[in-house]
C-alpha positions in Angstrom: 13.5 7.1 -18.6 14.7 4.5 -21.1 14.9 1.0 -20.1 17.8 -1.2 -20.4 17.7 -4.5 -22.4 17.4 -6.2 -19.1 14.8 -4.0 -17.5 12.7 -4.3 -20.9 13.1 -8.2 -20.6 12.4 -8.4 -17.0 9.1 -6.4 -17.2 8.2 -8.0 -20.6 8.3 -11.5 -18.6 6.0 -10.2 -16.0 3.7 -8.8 -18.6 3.9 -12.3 -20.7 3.0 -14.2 -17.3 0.1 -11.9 -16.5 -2.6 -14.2 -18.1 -6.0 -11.9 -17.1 -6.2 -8.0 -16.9 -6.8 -8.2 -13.1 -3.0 -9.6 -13.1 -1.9 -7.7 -15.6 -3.1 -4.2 -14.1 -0.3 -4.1 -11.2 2.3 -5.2 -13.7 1.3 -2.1 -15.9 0.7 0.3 -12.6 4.1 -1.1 -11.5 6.1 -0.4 -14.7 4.1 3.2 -15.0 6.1 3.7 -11.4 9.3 3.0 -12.1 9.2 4.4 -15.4 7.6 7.8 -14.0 10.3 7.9 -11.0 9.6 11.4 -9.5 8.9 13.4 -12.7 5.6 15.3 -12.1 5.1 15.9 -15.8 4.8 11.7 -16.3 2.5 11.7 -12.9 0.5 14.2 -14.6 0.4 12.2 -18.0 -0.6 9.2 -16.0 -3.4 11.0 -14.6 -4.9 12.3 -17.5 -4.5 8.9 -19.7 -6.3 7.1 -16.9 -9.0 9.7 -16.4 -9.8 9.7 -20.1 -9.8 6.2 -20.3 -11.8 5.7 -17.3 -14.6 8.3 -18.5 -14.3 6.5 -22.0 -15.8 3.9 -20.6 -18.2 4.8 -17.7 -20.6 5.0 -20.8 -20.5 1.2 -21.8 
């Protein structure tokens, strides 16, 4: 789902004002909602990306 220049700006603020990762991880869960909607296929994406990246770094 494409975002409109008002959406993009509104979520770009939040990300901009998120000064730490532990703020700016529910801005980024948040945006990975609205932008998922109900589409299982992006749910499914989401899953994956944070299961790799999570595994990537269980080593460090």
């Amino acid at each position: 789902m494409p975002l409109t220049p008002g959406q993009l700006a509104h979520w770009n603020a939040r990300v901009l004002a998120a000064g730490t990762n532990a703020e700016r991880a529910p801005v980024l869960w948040d945006l990975a909602r609205v932008v998922a909607g109900k589409d299982e296929a992006a749910w499914a994406d989401l899953v994956r990306l944070l299961t790799q990246w999570t595994q990537a770094r269980a080593g460090s």
